[in-house]
N, C-alpha and C positions, 0 to 999 in steps of 0.2 A: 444168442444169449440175450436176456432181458435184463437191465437195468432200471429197476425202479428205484428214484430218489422221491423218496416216502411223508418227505418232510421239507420246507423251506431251509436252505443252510448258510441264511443270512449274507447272500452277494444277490444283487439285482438277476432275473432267471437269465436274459439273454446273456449276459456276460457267464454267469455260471455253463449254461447249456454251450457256448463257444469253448468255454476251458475243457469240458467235457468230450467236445468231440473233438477239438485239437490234440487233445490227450489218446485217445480211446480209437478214434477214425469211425471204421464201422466194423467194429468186433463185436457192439452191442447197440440192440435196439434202446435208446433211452425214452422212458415216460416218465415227467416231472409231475409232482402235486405241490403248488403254492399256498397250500395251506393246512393247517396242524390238527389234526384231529387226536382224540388221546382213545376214542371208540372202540375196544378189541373188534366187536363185526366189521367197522368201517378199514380197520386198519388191515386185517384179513383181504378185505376185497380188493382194497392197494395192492396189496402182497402176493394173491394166489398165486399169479403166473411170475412170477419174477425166478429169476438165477440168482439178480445181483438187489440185494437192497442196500443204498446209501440211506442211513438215520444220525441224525443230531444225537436229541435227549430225548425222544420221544420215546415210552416204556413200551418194551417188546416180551411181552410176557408170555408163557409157554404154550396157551393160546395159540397166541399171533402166529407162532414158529409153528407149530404144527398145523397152521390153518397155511402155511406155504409150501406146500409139498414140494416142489420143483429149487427152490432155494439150497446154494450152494457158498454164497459167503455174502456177509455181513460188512458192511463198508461204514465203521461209524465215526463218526464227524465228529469226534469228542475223547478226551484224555481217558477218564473213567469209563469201565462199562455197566458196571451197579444197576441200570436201568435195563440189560440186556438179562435175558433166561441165559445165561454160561450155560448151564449145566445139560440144557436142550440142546443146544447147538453143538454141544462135544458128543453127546447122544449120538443124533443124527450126524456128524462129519460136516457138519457147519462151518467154515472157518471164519474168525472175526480176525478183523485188524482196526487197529485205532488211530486215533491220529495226535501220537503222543510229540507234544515238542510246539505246537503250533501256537500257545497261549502263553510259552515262558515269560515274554517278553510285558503281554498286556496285565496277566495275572499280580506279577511283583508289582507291577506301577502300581496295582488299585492299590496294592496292600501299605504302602507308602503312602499313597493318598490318602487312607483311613487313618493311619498310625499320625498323620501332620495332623489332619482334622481333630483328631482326638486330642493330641498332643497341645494344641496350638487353640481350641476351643472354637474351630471357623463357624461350628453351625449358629452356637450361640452369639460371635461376634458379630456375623451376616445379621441375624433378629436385633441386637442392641441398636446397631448402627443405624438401620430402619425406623427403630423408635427411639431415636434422639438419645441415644445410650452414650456412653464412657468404656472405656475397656477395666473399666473397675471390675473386681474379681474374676479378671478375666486372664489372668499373667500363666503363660504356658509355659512349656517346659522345653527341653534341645534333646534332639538325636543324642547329639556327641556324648561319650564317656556312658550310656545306658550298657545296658547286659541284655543282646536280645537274644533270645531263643528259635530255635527252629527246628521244629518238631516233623522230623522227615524229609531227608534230603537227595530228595531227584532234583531231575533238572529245575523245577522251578524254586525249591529250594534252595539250591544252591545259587541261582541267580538274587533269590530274596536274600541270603546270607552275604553275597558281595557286596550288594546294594548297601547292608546295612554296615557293613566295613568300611564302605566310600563316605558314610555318615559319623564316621569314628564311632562307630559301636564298638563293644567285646562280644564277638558272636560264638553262641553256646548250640549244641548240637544234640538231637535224641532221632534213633535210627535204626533198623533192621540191617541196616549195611552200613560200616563206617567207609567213609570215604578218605584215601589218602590224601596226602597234601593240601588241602584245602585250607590250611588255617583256621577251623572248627577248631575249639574245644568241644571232644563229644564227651557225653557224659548218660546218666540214666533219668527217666525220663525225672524222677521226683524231686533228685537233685537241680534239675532245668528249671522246673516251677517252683525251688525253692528260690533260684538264685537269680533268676529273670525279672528284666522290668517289663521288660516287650517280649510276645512268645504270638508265633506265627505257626499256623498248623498248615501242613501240606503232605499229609499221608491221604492213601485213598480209603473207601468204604469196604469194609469185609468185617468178619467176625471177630479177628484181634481188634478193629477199632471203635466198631460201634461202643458208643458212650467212653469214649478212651477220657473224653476231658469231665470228670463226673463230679459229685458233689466233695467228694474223696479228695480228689485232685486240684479244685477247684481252691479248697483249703488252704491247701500248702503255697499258694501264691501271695506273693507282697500285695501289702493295701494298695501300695501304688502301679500295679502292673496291670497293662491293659491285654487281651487275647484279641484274635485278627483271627476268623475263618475264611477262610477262599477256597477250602480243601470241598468237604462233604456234611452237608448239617446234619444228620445222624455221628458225625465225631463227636460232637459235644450234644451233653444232657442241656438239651433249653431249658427246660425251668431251673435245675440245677445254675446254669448262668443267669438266668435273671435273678433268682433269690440271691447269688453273690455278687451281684452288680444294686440291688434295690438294697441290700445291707450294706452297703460300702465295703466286703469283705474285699475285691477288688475294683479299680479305679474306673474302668471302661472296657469296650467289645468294638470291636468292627465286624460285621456280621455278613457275607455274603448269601452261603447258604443256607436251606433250612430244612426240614424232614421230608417237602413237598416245594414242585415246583412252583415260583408263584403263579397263578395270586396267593398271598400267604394269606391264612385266616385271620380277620381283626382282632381274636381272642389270644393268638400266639401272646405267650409271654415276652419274647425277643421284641415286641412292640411298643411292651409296657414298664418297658428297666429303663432305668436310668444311664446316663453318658452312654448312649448303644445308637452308632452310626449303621442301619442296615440298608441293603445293596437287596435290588432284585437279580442276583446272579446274574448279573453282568462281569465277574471278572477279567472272562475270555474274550469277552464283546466290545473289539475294536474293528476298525475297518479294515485294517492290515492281519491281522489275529484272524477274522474270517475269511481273507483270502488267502493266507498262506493253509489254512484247514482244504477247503476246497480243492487246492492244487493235490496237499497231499493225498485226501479220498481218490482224486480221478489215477494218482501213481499209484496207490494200493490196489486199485483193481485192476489198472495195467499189469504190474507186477504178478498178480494171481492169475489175471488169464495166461501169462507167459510162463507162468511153473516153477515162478518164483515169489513168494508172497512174502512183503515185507509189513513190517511194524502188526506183528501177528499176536494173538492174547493167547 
């Protein structure tokens, strides 16, 4: 069996390539590429002979997948698979596994991180303070006693929803699956953005959500409530958010992702609104966050060679 890891998976290769064959032995030939190419030919010639492809985010498009005939499962290094052909790979008896659980941890801190920043006004008080500023018009606001929302509650949501209970929030909930006991008020989504100060998305990319957060939606939010993406930037209509951030219809954005991976375009509107902290998706990208991914790719392919395949899509 051939192991190709197709893509960099953000831990130094030796240490990777050790966890690999500590994990693996020699059930599988591994050939590593340290560097990302987005090329359908190039990404094909990676590919042809492989059994096993390990991929991050690099897009595998129906191309690619038919340009690996010999390919028998998918090993991706990442929660969402939105960037993979699904529909190929169930085709052909492809099987994908993901590596759901491994960014709980790093994903809710960013989103904390943007909600103080915003909150607490740091980027503008870091610029004052440099130029012999005041914190005049600068008086921020406290966690405690807001209504924050959270739109989709897996695991990282619900960590994002505890976090915000440790902050004396009222956390409000919208979801395809309610969750018991959790202490959620769930509610429907329109009511959340009616009633929200803070609303945190963490649903994934598919057909129900593209443009879930639209100009429609966008509306019904308090002047003062800020949105936090960390989910999938096709959730929300960007322009639709800028034109409600550049009117003051609402207060601020933290902005992780975006339609494309960056480099984002200089003309993106998300660049050019107003109180918008945005992130080159990084949310997952900690150093611990990418070693516990790592470990779990090398157990998903253990797991499949042995005929039992876990965290399967």
């Amino acid at each position: 069996m051939k192991l190709v890891i197709i893509e960099p998976l953000g831990v130094a290769k030796e240490k990777l390539l050790n966890l690999a064959t500590a994990t693996l032995g020699n059930q599988v030939e591994i050939i590593y590429y340290d560097t990302r190419v987005t090329d359908t030919e190039e990404l094909i010639k990676r590919g042809k002979d492989a059994d096993i492809i390990a991929v991050s985010n690099l897009p595998l498009n129906s191309e690619v997948i038919g340009g690996c005939p010999n390919l028998k499962m998918l090993a991706v290094a990442f929660t969402g698979v939105d960037h993979i052909a699904v529909d190929t790979c169930k085709a052909k008896g492809i099987t994908i596994c993901n590596c759901a659980g491994y960014s709980n941890a790093a994903v809710s801190d960013l989103v904390f991180g943007m909600i103080i920043a915003l909150y607490r006004n740091m980027v503008s008080c870091n610029e004052v303070v440099r130029q012999s500023g005041t914190k005049d018009g600068l008086i921020g606001f406290e966690l405690e006693g807001k209504k924050f929302g959270i739109i989709g509650t897996g695991a990282i949501g619900l960590r994002t929803a505890n976090i915000a209970k440790a902050f004396g929030c009222e956390v409000y909930a919208y979801s395809r699956t309610v969750k018991e006991n959790t202490g959620l008020i769930y509610t429907d989504l329109d009511t959340l953005l009616q009633t929200c100060d803070i609303i945190s998305l963490h649903v994934p990319l598919n057909a129900h959500t593209k443009h879930l957060i639209n100009a429609q939606k966008l509306a019904l939010m308090k002047p003062n409530a800020i949105l936090i993406n960390t989910a999938r930037g096709p959730v929300v209509d960007s322009q639709a958010l800028a034109d409600a951030l550049n009117s003051h219809q609402i207060a601020g954005a933290g902005i992780d992702v975006f339609e494309m991976e960056p480099p984002v375009p200089s003309d993106h509107p998300l660049l050019h609104s107003i109180n918008t902290i945005v992130t080159p998706h990084v949310a997952f990208a900690t150093k611990e966050a990418l070693e516990k991914r790592a470990f779990i790719v090398f157990n998903n392919i253990l797991n499949y060679l042995n005929g039992s395949p876990t965290n399967i899509i």
